[in-house]
C-alpha positions as CSV (number, residue, x, y, z in Angstrom):
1,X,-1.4,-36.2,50.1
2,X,-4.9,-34.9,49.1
3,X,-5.1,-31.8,50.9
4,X,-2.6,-29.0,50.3
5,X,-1.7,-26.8,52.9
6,X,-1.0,-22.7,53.3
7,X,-0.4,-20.1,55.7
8,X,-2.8,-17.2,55.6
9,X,-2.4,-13.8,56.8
10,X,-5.9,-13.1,58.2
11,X,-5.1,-9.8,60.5
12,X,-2.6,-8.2,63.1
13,X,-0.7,-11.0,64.9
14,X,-3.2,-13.5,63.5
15,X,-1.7,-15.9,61.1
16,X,-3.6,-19.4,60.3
17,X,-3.0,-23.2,58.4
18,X,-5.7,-24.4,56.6
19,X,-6.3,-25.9,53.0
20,X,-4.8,-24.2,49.8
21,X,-6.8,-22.1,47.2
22,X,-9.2,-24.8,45.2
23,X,-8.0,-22.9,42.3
24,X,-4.6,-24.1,43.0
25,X,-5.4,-27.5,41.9
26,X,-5.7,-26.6,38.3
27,X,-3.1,-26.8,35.4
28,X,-1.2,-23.7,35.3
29,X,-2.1,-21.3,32.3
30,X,-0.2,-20.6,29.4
31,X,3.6,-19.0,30.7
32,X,2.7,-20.2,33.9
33,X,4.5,-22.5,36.4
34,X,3.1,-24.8,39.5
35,X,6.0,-25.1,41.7
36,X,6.3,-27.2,45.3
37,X,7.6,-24.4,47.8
38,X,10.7,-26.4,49.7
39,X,11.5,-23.4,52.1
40,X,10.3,-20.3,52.8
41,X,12.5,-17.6,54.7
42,X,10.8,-15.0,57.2
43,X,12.3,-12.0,56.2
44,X,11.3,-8.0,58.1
45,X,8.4,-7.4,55.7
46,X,7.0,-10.1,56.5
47,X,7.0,-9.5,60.4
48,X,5.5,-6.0,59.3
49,X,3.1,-7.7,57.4
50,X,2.3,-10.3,60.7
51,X,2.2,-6.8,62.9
52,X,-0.7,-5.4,60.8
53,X,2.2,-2.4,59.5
54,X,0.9,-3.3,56.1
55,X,-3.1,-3.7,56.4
56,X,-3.1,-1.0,53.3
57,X,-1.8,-2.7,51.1
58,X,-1.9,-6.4,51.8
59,X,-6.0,-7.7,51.9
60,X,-6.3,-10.8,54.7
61,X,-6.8,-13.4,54.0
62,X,-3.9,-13.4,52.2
63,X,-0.7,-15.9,51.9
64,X,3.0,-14.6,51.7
65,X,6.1,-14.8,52.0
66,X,8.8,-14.4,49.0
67,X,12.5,-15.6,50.2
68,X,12.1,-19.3,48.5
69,X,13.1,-22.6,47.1
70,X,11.3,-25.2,45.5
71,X,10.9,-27.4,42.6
72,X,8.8,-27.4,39.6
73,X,5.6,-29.4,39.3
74,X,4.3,-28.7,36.3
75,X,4.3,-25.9,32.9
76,X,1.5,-24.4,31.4
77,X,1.3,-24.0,27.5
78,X,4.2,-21.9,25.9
79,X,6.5,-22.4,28.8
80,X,10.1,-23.7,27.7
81,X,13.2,-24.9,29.6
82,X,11.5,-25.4,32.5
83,X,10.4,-29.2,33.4
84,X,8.7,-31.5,36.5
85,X,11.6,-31.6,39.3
86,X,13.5,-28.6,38.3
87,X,14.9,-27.1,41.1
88,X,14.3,-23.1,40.9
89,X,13.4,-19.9,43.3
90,X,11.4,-17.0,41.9
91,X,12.2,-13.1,41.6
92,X,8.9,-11.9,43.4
93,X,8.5,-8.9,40.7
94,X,6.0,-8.1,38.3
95,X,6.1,-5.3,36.5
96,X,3.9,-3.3,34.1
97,X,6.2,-2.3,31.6
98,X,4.4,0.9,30.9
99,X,5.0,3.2,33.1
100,X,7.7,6.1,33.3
101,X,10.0,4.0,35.6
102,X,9.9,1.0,33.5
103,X,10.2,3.2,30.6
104,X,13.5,4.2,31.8
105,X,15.0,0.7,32.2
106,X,14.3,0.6,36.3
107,X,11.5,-1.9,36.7
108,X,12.6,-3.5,39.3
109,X,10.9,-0.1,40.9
110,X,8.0,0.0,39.0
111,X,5.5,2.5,39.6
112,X,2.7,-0.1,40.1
113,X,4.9,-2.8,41.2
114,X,3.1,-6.4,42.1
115,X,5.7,-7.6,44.8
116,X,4.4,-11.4,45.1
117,X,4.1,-12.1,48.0
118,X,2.7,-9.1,49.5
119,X,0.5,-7.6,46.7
120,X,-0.3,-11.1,45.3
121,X,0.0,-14.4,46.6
122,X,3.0,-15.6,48.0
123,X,5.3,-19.1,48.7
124,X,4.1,-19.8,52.5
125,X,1.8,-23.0,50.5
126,X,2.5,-26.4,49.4
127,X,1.7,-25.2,45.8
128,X,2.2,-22.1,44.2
129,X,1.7,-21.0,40.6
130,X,3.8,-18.1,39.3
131,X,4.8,-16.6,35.8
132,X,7.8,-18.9,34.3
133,X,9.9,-15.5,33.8
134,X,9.7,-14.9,37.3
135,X,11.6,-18.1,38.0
136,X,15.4,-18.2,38.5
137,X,17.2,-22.1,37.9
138,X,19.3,-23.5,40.6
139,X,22.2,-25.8,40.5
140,X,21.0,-29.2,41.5
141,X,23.9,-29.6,44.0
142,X,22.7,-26.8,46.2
143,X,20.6,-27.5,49.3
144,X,17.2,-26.6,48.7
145,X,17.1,-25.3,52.6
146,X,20.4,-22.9,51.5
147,X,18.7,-21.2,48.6
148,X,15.8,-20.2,50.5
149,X,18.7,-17.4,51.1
150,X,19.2,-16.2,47.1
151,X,16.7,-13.2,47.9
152,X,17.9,-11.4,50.5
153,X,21.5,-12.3,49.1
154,X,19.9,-10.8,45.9
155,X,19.0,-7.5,47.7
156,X,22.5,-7.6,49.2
157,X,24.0,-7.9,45.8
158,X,21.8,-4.7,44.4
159,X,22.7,-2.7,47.9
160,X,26.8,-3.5,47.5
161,X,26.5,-2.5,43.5
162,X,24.6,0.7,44.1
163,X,26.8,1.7,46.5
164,X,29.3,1.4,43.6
165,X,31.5,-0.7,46.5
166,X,35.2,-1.3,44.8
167,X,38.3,-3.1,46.0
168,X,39.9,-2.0,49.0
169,X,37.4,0.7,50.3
170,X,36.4,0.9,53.9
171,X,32.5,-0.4,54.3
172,X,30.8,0.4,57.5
173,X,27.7,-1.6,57.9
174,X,25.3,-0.3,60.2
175,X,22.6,-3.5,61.5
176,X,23.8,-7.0,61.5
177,X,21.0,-8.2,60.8
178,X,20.2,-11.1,58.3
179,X,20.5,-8.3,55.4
180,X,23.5,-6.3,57.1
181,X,25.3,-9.8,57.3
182,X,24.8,-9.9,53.9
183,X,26.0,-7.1,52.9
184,X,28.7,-7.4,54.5
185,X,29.4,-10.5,53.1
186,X,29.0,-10.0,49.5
187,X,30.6,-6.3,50.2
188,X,34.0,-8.5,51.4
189,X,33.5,-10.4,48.4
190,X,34.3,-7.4,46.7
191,X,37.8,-6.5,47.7
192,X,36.5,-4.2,50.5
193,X,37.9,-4.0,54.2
194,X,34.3,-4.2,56.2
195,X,33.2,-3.6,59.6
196,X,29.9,-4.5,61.0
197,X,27.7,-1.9,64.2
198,X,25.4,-3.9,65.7
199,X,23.6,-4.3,69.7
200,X,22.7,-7.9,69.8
201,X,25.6,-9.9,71.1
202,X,24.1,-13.0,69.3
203,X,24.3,-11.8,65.8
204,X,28.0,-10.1,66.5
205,X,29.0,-13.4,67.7
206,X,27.4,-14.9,64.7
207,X,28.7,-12.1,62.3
208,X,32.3,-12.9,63.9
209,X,31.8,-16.5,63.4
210,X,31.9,-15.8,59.8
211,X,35.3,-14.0,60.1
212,X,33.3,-10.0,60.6
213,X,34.7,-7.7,62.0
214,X,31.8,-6.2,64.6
215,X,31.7,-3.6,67.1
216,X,29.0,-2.8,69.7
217,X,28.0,0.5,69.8
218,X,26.8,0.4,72.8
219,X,30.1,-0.2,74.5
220,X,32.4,1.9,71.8
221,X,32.8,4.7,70.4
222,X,31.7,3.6,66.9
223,X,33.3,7.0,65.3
224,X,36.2,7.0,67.1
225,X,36.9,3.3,66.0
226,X,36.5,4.3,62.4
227,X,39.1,7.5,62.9
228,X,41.4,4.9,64.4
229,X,40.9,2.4,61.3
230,X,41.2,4.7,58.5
231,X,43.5,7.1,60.0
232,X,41.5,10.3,60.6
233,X,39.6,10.0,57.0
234,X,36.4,8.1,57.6
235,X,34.9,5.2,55.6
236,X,34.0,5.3,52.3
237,X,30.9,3.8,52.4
238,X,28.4,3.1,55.1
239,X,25.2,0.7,54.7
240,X,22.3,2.1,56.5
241,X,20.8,-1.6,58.0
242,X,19.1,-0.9,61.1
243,X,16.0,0.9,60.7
244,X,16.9,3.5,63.7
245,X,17.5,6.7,64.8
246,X,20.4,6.1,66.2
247,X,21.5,4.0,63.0
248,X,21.3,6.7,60.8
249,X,22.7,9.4,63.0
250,X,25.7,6.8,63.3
251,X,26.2,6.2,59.2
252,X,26.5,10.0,58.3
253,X,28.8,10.6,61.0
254,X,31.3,7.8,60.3
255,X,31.5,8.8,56.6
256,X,34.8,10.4,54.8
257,X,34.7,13.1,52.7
258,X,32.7,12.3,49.5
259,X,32.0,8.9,51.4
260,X,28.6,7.5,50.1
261,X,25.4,6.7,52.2
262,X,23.2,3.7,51.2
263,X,19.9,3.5,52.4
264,X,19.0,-0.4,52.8
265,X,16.4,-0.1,56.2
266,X,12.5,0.6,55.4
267,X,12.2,3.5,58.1
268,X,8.3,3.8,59.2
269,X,8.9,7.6,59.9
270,X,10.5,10.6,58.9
271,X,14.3,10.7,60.5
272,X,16.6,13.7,61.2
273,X,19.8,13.9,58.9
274,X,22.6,15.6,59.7
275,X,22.8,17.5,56.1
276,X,25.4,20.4,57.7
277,X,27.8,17.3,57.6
278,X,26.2,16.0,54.3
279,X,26.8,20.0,52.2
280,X,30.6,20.2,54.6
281,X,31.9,16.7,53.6
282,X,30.2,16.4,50.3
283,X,28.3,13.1,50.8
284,X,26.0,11.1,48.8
285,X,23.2,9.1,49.7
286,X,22.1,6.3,48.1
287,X,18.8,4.6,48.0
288,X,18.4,0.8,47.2
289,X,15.5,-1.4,46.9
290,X,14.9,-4.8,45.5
291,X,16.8,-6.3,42.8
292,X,16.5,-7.3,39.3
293,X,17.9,-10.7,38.0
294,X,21.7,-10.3,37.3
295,X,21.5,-9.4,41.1
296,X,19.5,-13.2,41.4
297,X,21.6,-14.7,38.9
298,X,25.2,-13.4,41.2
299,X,22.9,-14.7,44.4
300,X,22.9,-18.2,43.1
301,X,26.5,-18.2,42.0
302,X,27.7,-16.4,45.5
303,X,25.2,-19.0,47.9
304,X,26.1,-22.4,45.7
305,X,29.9,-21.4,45.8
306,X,29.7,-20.8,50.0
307,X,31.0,-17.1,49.8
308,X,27.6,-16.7,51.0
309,X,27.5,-19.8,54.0
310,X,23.6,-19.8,53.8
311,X,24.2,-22.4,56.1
312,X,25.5,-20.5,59.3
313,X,22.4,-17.9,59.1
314,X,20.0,-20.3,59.2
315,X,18.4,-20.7,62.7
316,X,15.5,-22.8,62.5
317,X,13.7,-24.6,60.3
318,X,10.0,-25.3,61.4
319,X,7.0,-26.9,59.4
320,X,4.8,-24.8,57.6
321,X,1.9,-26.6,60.4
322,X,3.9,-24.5,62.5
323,X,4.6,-21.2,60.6
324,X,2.5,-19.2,63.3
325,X,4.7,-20.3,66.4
326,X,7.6,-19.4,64.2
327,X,6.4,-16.0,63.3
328,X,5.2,-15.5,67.3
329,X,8.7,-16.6,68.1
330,X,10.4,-13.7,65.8
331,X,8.2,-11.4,66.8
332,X,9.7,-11.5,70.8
333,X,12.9,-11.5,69.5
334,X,15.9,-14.0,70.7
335,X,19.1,-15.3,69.5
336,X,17.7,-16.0,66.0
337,X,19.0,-15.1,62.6
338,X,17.0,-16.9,59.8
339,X,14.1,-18.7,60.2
340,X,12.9,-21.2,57.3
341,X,9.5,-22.4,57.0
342,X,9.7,-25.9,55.3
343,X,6.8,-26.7,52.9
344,X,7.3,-29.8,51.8
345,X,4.8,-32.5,51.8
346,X,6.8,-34.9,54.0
347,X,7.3,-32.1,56.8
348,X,3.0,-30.8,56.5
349,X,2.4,-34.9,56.8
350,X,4.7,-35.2,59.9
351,X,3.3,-32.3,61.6
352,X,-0.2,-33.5,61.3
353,X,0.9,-37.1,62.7
């Protein structure tokens, strides 16, 4: 191949293929790493991102995309355990260790946070070079296609421990979405009795597929369900997944006393809380965002072991010559769940055929 390929952002709804950065075809610095993107995952940001939602911070042309797999191609100077053909994905953070959040042990949230993909470039190319500490090993038996899923299984993972989720609690999961279904997932993994709230009868029947328990709050009384299941108390936990109104209104109201809210959904506006029921029943809420890499690390392990079935939530996968259809596709909705954008030389060679 003598041309590599990447999909640009280049304004609202507006996403094009065309020849990577020229730049690209350099050695990668010292403690840096060229890796061959395998798959790419669309995730919500990015169809924010596709909308033109995030013109203010992300400057077209610009590539993205951070839910990946790939392989190592080659290591700059300094960079050790890493070699040609390594399997790996990459914890899209970079940090500036300086600041008062860092200071405090939470970069993950840094104050002046580089999320690659969306500050900086991102994995929607044939060849991408990141930091080496960003990277993350994989086993070589797992699919490449299947860890394209450790990222949002991360952000599950950080969601399900900042909720402080234990054995045997009642989880209420609010959005079945790819990241509610993940949650829930990795929530069950945890000893706890989960349902799942979500409209779209695809992704309940998907959700169900994977042994969920869903209900549709449009035909149910999602808070008389939960009195019924928990005997009058109310869950102890409820995962806030779907980015609505109604969602939110929904979450507070099936809670127990002392029952814990966690914020997962990105809300683009301000949102009415009930907080007479949060002062009456004593609530907490909870916000979560991003991950840092014991959550990546317990991705790998919960993906390569199937108690995440990465395999099941995967929809589509499309070449990268066909990323905008893909994205066009998501963006009117359907019965999808997780769309992959495949990278790889042999799939950008066949699309061009």
């Amino acid at each position: 191949m003598t041309t590599t390929l990447a999909a640009r952002y280049t304004g609202a709804r507006v996403l094009t293929i065309g020849a990577a950065d020229t730049a690209d075809a350099a050695p990668p610095g010292p403690g840096s790493v060229e890796l061959a993107p395998a798959y790419v995952g669309i995730c919500g940001t990015d169809l924010h991102i596709f909308h033109g939602d995030m013109d203010a911070r992300v400057k077209a042309p610009a590539v993205i995309g951070h839910e990946m797999s790939g392989r190592v191609v080659r290591v700059g100077a300094g960079v050790e355990g890493f070699a040609p053909g390594d399997p790996v994905t990459v914890m899209p953070l970079r940090w500036d260790g300086t600041c008062p959040a860092c200071l405090r042990g939470n970069r993950h949230v840094c104050q002046n946070l580089d999320f690659i993909g969306i500050d900086s470039p991102g994995a929607m190319q044939q060849r991408w070079t990141v930091p080496a500490d960003t990277l993350v090993r994989l086993p070589g038996s797992l699919p490449l296609d299947r860890a394209a899923l450790v990222e949002p299984t991360a952000v599950a993972v950080h969601d399900v421990g900042r909720a402080g989720v234990r054995e045997g609690e009642r989880v209420v999961v609010v959005g079945g979405g790819p990241v509610g279904v993940l949650i829930a997932l990795v929530a069950r993994s945890a000893g706890a009795d989960v349902r799942v709230v979500e409209l779209s009868a695809h992704r309940r029947r998907l959700a169900e597929q994977l042994g969920l328990t869903v209900w549709d709050p449009a035909a149910e009384d999602v808070s008389q369900l939960v009195q019924d299941w928990t005997g009058d108390a109310g869950a102890d936990v409820a995962f806030e997944v779907s980015g609505a109104e109604a969602g939110v209104r929904t979450a507070v109201d099936v809670l127990a006393v002392r029952g814990r809210l966690c914020l997962v959904a990105i809300h683009p506006r301000p949102r009415e809380v009930n907080l007479h029921r949060f002062f009456w029943r004593e609530l907490t809420l909870i916000g979560a965002r991003l991950y840092d890499r014991t959550d990546f690390e317990t991705a790998v392990r919960l993906v390569a072991e199937d108690t995440i079935p990465a395999q099941q939530l995967i929809s589509r996968v499309v070449p990268l010559t066909e990323a905008p259809a893909a994205f066009e596709a998501l963006e009117a909705g359907g019965d999808v769940m997780k769309v992959l954008i495949d990278c790889t030389d042999e799939s950008a060679e066949a699309g061009a055929a």
